[in-house]
VOROLUM-939344 format. One record per residue (C-alpha): z negated, x, y; residue in one letter. Coordinates in steps of 0.25 Angstrom, whole numbers, plus 5000, padded with zeros to 4 digits. Example, Ala and Ser with C-alpha at 12.3 -4.5 7.8 and 13.67 -1.06 7.14 Angstrom:
2
+------+------+------+------+
|   c3 |   c1 |   c2 | resn |
+------+------+------+------+
| 4969 | 5049 | 4982 |    A |
| 4971 | 5055 | 4996 |    S |
+------+------+------+------+
This chain:
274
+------+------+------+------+
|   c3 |   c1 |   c2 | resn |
+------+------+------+------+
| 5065 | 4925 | 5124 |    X |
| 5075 | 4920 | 5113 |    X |
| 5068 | 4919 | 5099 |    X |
| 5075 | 4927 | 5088 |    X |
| 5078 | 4919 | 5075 |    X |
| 5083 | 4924 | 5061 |    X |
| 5096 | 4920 | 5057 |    X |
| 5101 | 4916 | 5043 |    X |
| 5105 | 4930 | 5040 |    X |
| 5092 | 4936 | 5043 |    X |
| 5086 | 4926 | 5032 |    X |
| 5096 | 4931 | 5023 |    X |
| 5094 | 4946 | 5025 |    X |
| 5078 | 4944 | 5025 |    X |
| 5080 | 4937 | 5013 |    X |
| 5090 | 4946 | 5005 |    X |
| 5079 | 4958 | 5010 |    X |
| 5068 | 4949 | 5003 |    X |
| 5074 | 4947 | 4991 |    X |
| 5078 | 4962 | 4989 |    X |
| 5065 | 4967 | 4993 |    X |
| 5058 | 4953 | 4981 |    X |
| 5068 | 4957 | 4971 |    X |
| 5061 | 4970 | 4966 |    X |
| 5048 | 4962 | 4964 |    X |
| 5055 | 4949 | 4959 |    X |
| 5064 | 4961 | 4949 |    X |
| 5049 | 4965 | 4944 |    X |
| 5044 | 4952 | 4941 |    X |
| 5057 | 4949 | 4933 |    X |
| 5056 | 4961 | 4924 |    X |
| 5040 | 4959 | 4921 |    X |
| 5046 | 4945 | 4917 |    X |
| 5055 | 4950 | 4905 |    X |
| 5054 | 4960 | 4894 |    X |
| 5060 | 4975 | 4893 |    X |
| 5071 | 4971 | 4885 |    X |
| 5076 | 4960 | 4894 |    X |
| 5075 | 4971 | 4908 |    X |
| 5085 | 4980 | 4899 |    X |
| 5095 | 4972 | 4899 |    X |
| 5107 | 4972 | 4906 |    X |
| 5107 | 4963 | 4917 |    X |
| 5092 | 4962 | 4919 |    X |
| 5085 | 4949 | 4921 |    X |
| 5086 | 4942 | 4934 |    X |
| 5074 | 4933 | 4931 |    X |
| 5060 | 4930 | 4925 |    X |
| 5058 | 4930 | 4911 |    X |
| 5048 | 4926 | 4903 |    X |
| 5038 | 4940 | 4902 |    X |
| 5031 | 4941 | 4915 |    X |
| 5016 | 4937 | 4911 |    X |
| 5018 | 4944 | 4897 |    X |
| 5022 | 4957 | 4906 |    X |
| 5012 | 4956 | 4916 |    X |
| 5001 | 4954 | 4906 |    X |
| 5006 | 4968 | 4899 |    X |
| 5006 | 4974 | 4910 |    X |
| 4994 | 4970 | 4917 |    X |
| 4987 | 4974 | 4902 |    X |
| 4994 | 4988 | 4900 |    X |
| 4993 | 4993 | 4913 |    X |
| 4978 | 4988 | 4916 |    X |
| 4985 | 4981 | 4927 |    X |
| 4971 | 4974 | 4932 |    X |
| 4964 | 4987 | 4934 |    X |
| 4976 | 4994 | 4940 |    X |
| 4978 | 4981 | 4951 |    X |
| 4960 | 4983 | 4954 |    X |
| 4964 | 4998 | 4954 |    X |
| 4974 | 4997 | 4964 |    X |
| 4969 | 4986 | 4973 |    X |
| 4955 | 4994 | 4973 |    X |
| 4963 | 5008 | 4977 |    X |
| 4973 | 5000 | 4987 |    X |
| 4964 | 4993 | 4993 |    X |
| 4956 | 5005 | 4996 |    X |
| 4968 | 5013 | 5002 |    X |
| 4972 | 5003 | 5011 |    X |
| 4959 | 5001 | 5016 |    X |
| 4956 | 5015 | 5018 |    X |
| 4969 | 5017 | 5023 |    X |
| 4969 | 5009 | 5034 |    X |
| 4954 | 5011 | 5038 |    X |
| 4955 | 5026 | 5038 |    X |
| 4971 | 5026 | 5044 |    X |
| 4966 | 5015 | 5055 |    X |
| 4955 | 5026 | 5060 |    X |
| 4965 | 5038 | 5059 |    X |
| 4974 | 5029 | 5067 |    X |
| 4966 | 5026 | 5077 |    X |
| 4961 | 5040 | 5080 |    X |
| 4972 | 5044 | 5082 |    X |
| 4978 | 5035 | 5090 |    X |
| 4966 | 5033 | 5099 |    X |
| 4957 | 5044 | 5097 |    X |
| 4956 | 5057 | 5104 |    X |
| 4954 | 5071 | 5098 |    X |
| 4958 | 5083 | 5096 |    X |
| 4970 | 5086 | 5085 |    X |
| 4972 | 5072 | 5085 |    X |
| 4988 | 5072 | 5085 |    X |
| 4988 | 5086 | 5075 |    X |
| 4978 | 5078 | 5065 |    X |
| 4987 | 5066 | 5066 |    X |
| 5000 | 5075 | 5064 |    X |
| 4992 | 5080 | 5052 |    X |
| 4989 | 5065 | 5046 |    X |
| 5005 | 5062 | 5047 |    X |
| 5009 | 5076 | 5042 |    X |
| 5001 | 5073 | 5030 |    X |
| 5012 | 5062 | 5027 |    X |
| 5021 | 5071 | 5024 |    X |
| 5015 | 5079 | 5013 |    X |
| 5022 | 5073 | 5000 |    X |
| 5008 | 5066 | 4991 |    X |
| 5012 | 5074 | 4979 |    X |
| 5008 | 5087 | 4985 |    X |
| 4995 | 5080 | 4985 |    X |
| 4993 | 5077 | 4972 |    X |
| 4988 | 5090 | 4965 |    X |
| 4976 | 5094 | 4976 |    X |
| 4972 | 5077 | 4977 |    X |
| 4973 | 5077 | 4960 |    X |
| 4963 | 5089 | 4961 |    X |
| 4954 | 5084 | 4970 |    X |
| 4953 | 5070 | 4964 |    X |
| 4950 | 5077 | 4949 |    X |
| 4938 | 5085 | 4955 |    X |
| 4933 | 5073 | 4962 |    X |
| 4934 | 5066 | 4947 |    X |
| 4943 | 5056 | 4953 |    X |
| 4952 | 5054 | 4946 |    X |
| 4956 | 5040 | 4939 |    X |
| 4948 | 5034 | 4950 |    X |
| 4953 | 5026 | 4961 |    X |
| 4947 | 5036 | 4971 |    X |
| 4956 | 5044 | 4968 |    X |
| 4969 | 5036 | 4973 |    X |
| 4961 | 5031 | 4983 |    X |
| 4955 | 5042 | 4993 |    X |
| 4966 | 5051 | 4994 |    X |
| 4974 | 5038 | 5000 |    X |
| 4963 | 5031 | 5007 |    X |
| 4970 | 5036 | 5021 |    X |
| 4983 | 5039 | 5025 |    X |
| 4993 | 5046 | 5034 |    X |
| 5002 | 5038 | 5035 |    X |
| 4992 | 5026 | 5040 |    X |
| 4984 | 5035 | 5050 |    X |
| 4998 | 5037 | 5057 |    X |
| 4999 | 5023 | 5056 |    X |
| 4988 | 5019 | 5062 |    X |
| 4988 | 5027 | 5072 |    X |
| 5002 | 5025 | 5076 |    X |
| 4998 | 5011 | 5076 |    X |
| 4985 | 5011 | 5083 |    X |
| 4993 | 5020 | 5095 |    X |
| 4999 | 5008 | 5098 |    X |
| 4990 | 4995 | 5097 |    X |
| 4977 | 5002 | 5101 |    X |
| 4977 | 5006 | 5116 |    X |
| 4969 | 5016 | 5118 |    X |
| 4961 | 5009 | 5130 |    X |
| 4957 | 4997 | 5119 |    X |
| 4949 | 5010 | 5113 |    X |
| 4943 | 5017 | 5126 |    X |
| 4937 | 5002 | 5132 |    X |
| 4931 | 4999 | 5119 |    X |
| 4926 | 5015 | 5120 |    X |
| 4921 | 5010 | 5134 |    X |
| 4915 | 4998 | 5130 |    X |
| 4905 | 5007 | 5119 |    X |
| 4914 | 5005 | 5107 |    X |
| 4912 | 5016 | 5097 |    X |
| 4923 | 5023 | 5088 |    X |
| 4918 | 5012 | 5076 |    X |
| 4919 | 5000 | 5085 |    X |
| 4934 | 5004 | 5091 |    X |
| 4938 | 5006 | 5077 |    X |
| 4934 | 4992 | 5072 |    X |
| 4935 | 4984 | 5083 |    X |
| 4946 | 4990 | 5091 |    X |
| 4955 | 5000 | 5082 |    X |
| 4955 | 4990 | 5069 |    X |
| 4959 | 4977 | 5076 |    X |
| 4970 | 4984 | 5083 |    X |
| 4975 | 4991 | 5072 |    X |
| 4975 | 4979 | 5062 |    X |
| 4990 | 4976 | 5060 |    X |
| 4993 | 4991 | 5057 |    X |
| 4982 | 4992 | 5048 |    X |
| 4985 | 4981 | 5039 |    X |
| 5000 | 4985 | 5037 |    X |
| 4994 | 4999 | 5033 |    X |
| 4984 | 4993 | 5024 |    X |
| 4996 | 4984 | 5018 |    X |
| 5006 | 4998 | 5016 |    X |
| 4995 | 5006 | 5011 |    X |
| 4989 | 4995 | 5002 |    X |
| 5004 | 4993 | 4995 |    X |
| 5004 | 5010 | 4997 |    X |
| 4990 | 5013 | 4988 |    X |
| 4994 | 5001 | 4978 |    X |
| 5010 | 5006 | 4974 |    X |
| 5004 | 5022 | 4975 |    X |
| 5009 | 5028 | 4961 |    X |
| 5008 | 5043 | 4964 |    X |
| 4994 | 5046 | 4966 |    X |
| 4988 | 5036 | 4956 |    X |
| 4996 | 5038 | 4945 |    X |
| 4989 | 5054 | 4945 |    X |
| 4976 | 5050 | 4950 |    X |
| 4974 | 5038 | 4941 |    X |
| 4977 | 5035 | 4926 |    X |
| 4981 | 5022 | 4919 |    X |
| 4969 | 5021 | 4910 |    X |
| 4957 | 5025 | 4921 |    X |
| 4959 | 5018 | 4934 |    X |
| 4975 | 5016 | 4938 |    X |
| 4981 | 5009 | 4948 |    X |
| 4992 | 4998 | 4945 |    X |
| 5004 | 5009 | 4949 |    X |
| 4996 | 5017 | 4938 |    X |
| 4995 | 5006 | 4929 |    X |
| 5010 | 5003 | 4930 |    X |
| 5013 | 5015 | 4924 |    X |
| 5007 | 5012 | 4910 |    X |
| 5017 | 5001 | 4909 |    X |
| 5029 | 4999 | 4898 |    X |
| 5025 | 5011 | 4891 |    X |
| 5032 | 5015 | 4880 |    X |
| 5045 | 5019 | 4873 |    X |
| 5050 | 5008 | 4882 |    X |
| 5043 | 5004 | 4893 |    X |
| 5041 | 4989 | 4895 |    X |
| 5048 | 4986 | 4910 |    X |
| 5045 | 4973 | 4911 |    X |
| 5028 | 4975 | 4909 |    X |
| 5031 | 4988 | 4919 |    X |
| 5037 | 4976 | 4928 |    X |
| 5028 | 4967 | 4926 |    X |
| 5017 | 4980 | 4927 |    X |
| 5023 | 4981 | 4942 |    X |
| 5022 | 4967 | 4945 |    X |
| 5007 | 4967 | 4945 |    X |
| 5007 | 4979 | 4952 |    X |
| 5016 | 4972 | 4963 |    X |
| 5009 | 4958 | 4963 |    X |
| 4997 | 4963 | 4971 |    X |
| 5002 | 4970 | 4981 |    X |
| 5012 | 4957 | 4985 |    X |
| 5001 | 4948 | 4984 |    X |
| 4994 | 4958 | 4996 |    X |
| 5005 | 4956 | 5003 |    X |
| 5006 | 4941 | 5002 |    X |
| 4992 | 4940 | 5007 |    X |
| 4991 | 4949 | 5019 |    X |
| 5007 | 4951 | 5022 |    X |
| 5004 | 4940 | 5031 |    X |
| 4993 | 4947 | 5039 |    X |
| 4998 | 4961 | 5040 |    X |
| 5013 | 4956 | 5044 |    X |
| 5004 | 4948 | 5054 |    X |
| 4998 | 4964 | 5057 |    X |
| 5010 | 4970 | 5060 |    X |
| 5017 | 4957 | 5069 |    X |
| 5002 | 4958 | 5076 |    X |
| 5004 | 4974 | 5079 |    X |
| 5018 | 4973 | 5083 |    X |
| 5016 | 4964 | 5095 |    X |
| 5002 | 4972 | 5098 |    X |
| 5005 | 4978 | 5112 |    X |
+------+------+------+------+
C-alpha cells in the first residue's frame, strides 16, 4: 500500500489556515500592548507596544481577575466532570441497557436540545431565588452539571465501540452493573469521554448568558462576568478590555497545551477501534 505524503501546497494551505485561525489572538495581545488613543487611530497598530504588563495588571486589579479565574476553574471543572460522568452512564444505558421507553426517553433527552435556553431563564431565575442561591457557584453549576447534547454523544459513541457481547460475558462471569461500568464501559468509552470533557470544559468557561444573571461582579463572578466591568466609563478603555480577555484566554490555551496531546491521542485511538 503506497504511503500518502503532503505536498508543499498542503503546508502552505495548513499554514495560511493556522495563521488566520492565530491572528485573532495574536490581534488581542497586540491591543492590551498599547493604549486607547493609539487603537483609534487610522491604520491600527500591527505590532507590540510598550502597555501589555501595565494593561494586565489594570485589568487583573479592576475586574478582580484572580477570583473570577478560581471562580471559573472551580465551576468548569465541576461541569465537565459532572458532565461526563453522568452523560457516560446515560450513554451506556442506552446504548446497552434494555427497558422499557428506552427509545421515547432518548427522543426526549435530544428534543430537549431544541428548546432555545432563554425560555428557561425565568422559571430556573425563580427556583435558584427560593433556593437562596443566588451569587453562588451552585447556581451556574447544577443546572449544567449534565447535558443532552453529551448523553446523545455518549450513547452514539458507545453503540459502536462497546459490543454488546463484552457486556453480557462480563454479566456471565458475575459482574455487577458498578463493576461493568468501571471496568468495562469507562475504558471503552475513554476517547470519547475526554473529547466531551475538552468541548464542555471550554463550553462552561466562555458561557456568558446564564452567569451574567445568576451572578454579580461584586459577589462571586466568573471571569466572563468579571470582563464586563472593564473600560468603564465615558470612554471605555479597549486596550485594558484587551488585555482583560487575554487573561481570560490564557487558561484555556495553556489546557489545551497540556492535554491536546492526549485527547488528539483519544480520538486517533477511537477512530481505528473496531
Amino acid at each position: 500500500m503506497k504511503s500518502m505524503r503532503a505536498g508543499r501546497l498542503t503546508y502552505l494551505v495548513l499554514g495560511v489556515f493556522t495563521l488566520g485561525s492565530l491572528f485573532p489572538l495574536l490581534w488581542t495581545a497586540i491591543a492590551a500592548s498599547r493604549n486607547n488613543t493609539r487603537l483609534a487611530q487610522t491604520p491600527p497598530p500591527f505590532w507590540f507596544g510598550g502597555n501589555l504588563w501595565h494593561n494586565l495588571s489594570v485589568a487583573w486589579t479592576d475586574a478582580n481577575m484572580g477570583v473570577a479565574l478560581f471562580n471559573t476553574l472551580v465551576v468548569a471543572g465541576t461541569v465537565a466532570a459532572g458532565t461526563v460522568l453522568f452523560s457516560t452512564l446515560a450513554g451506556f444505558a442506552f446504548a446497552r441497557l434494555r427497558f422499557r421507553g428506552r427509545d421515547g426517553l432518548l427522543m426526549v433527552v435530544v428534543a430537549t436540545m431544541m428548546i432555545p435556553p432563554q425560555l428557561s431563564v425565568v422559571p430556573l431565575y425563580m427556583l435558584i431565588a427560593d433556593l437562596a442561591w443566588t451569587d453562588r457557584l451552585q447556581a451556574v453549576i447544577l443546572p449544567t452539571l449534565v447535558s443532552a447534547f453529551g448523553v446523545f454523544f455518549m450513547r452514539q459513541y458507545l453503540s459502536q465501540a462497546l459490543p454488546p457481547e463484552l457486556v453480557e460475558a462480563a454479566r456471565v462471569d458475575g459482574a455487577g452493573s458498578l463493576r461493568i461500568v468501571w471496568h468495562v464501559v469507562f475504558p471503552a468509552a475513554r476517547p470519547a469521554m475526554a473529547v466531551l470533557g475538552m468541548l464542555t470544559f471550554v463550553m462552561a468557561w466562555n458561557d456568558f448568558f446564564w452567569p451574567i444573571v445568576a451572578l454579580t461582579q461584586d459577589g462571586s463572578p466568573t471571569v466572563q462576568v468579571a470582563l464586563t466591568g472593564l473600560g468603564r466609563g465615558y470612554i471605555p478603555d479597549q486596550s485594558v478590555i484587551m488585555a482583560g480577555a487575554l487573561l481570560g484566554t490564557l487558561p484555556l490555551l495553556l489546557v489545551f497545551l497540556v492535554f491536546g496531546r492526549q485527547i488528539v491521542g483519544g480520538i486517533m485511538q477511537g477512530a481505528v477501534k473496531g
